[in-house]
C-alpha positions in Angstrom: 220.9 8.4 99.9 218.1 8.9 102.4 218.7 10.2 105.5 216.7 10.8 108.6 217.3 12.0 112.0 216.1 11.0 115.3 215.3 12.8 118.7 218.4 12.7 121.2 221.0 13.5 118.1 221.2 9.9 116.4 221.2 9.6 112.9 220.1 6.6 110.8 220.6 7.0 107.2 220.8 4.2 104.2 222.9 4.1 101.3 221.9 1.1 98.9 222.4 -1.9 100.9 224.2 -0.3 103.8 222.2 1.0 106.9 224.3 3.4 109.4 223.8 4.5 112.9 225.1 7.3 113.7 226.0 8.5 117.5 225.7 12.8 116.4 227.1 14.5 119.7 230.6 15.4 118.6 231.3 18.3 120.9 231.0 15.6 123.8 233.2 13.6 121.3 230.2 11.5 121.0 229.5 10.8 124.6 225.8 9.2 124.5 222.9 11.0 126.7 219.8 9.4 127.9 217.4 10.5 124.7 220.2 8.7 122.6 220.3 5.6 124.0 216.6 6.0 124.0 216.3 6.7 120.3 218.2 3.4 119.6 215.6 0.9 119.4 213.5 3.0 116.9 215.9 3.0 114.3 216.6 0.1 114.2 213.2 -2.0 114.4 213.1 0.6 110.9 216.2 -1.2 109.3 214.5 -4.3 110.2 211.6 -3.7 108.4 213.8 -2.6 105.6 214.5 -6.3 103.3 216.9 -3.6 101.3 219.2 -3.6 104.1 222.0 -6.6 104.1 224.3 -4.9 106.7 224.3 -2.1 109.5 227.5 0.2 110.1 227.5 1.7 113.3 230.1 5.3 114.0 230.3 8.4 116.0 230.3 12.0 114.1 234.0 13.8 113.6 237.4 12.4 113.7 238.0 12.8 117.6 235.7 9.7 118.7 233.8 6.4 118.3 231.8 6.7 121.1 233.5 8.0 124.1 231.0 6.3 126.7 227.6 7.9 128.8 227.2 11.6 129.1 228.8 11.9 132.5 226.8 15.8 132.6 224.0 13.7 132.7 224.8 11.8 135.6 223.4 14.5 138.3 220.5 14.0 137.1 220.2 10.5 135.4 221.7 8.4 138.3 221.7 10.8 141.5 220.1 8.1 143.7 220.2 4.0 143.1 216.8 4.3 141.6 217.7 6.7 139.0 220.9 4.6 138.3 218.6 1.4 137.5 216.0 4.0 135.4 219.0 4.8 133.4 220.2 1.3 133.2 217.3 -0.4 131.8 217.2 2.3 129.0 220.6 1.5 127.9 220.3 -2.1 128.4 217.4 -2.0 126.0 219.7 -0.3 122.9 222.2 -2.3 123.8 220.2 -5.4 123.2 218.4 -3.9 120.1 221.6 -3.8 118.4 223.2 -7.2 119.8 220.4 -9.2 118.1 219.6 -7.3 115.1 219.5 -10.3 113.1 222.0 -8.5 109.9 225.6 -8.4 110.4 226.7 -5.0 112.8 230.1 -3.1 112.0 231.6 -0.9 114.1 233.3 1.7 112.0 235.9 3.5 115.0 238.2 6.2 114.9 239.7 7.8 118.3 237.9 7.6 121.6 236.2 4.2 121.9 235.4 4.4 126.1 233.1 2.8 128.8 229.9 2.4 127.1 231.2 3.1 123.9 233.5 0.0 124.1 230.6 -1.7 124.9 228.2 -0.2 121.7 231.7 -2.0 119.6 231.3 -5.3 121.3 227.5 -5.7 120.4 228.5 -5.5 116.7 229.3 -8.2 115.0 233.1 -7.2 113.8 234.9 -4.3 114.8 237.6 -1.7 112.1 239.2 1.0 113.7 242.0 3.3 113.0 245.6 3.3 113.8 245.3 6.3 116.5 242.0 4.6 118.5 242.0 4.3 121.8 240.0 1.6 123.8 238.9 1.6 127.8 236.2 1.8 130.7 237.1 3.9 132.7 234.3 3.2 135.5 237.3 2.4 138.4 238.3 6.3 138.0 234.6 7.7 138.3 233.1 5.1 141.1 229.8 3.6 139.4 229.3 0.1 139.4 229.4 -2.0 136.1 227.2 -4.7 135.8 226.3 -8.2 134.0 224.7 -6.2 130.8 228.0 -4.5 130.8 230.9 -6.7 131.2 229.5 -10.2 130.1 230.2 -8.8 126.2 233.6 -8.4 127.6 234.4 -11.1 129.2 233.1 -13.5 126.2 235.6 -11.6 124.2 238.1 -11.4 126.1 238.1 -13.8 128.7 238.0 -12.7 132.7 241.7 -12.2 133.1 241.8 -9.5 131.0 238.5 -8.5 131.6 239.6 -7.6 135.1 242.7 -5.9 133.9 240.4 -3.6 131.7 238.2 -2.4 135.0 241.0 -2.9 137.5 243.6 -0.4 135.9 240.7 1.9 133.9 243.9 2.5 131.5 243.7 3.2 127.9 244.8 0.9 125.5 246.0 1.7 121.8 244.6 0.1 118.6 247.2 -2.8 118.6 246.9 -3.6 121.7 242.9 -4.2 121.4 243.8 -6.3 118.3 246.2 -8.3 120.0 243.3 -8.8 122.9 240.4 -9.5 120.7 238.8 -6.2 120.7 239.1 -5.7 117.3 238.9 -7.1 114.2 241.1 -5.0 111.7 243.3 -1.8 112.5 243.2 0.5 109.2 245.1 3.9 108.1 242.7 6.8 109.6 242.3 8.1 106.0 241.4 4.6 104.6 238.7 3.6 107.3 235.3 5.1 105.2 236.5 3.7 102.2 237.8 0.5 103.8 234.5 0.1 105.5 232.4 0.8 103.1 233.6 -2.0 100.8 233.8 -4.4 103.3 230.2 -4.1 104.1 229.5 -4.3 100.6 231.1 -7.4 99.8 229.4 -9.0 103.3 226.1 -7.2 101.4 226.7 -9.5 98.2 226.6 -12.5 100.0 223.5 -14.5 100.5 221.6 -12.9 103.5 219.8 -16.1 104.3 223.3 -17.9 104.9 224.3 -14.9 107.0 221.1 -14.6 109.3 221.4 -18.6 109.7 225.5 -17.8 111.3 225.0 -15.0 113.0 221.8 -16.5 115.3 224.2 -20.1 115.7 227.0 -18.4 117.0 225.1 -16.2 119.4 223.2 -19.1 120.7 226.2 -21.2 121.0 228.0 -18.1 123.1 225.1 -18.3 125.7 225.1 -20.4 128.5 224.0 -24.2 127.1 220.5 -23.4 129.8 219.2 -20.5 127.7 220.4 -21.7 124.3 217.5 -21.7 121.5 219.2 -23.9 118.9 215.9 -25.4 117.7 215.1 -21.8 116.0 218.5 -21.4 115.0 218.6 -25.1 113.5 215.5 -23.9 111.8 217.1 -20.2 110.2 220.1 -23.3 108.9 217.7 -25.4 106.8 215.3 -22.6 105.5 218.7 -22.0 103.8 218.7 -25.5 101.5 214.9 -24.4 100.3 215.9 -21.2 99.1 216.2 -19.7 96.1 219.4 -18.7 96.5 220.6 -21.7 97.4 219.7 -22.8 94.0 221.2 -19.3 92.4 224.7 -20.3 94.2 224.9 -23.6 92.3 224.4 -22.4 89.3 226.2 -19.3 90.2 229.2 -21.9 90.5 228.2 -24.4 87.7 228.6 -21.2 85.5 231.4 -19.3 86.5 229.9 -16.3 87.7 229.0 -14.2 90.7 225.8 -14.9 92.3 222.8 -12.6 92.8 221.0 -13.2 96.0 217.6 -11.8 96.8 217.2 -13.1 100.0 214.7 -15.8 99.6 
């Protein structure tokens, strides 16, 4: 397993096919500072460069929280005047974005807090596990700052404005059933079970051909855009590099012979 750490307390680390980012600030229950968000894009242009890497899982350190949204001790400093705010802004806007369209499939691995920003880190991942005691919110209405498009238009495509609304509105916390029942969430696991549970998952999304994969994930996130900005030309394109592959070929005769495919990516 290698492992490497970068400045502002996030980790990325790879083991075999898996890539994880992890948010390191525990004592804050994960709570993300400036030099975190900043560290983001780093990492993960690295586990792009990486053709090793099939699938990313993303977590917070300890048991007590996911990521339990910005470092609010920060905020003094970090968003004491509008200009500061936007400053701050832009630098989370770009991780957030580095990690919406890294182009292999994102897990969110969650156990307890998942708040504010940190619901949004969960919704720029492609599927979301958490554990039975995880609690989901943004609880922006409770501490006054505003809460803009890059923030809430994640939430609204999962969830639709009406609840959308309700989220902000009542800043309330909701349990782990409850954010399955609204979308949030993908699978709710036993606390005990969620490494384990995760790491297979993303091992049998790693066995699958990466080409196909790639090609999905870029179609559906063009297809959620708005019809104007849509690029479907380059993801038509990712589709039918798919029927010249190699592993195209490898899944036929994978099937014609009654045995589980290798894929290599090309």
């Amino acid at each position: 397993m290698n492992e490497t750490a970068a400045a502002g307390r996030m980790i990325g680390r790879k083991e075999g096919p898996i890539a994880h980012l992890v948010f390191d600030n525990p004592a804050r229950r994960n709570a993300v500072s400036a030099s975190m968000w900043a560290a983001i894009p780093p990492i993960l242009d690295g586990f792009a460069a990486d053709p090793e890497i099939r699938v990313l899982v993303v977590s917070g350190s300890g048991d007590k929280a996911f990521v339990s949204g910005a470092d609010i001790s920060e905020f003094d400093k970090t968003r004491a005047s509008r200009a500061d705010a936007e400053r701050s802004s832009r630098v989370g806007a770009e991780a957030m974005t580095a990690l919406r369209t890294f182009a292999r499939p994102v897990v969110a691995m969650i156990r307890g807090f998942c708040l504010g920003g940190g619901l949004n880190v969960a919704l720029a991942c492609d599927l979301r596990i958490a554990t039975e005691d995880a609690q989901f919110g943004i609880p922006a209405a409770r501490l006054g700052n505003g809460y803009g498009e890059s923030g809430l238009a994640p939430l609204v495509a999962t969830v639709g404005p009406a609840v959308a609304k309700e989220i902000l509105f009542t800043a309330r916390r909701y349990t782990a059933h409850e954010a399955l029942a609204l979308g949030l969430i993908s699978r709710i696991v036993p606390a005990a079970e969620l490494e384990s549970f995760t790491r297979d998952y993303a091992l049998g999304i790693a066995a699958n051909a990466p080409m196909t994969i790639t090609a999905v994930k870029s179609v559906i996130n063009e297809l959620i855009k708005d019809e104007s900005r849509r690029d479907m030309t380059t993801a038509r394109e990712l589709v039918m590099r798919c029927f010249d592959s190699g592993d195209f070929k490898e899944g036929r005769a994978a099937f014609k012979e009654k045995r589980k495919p290798i894929f290599v990516g090309a």
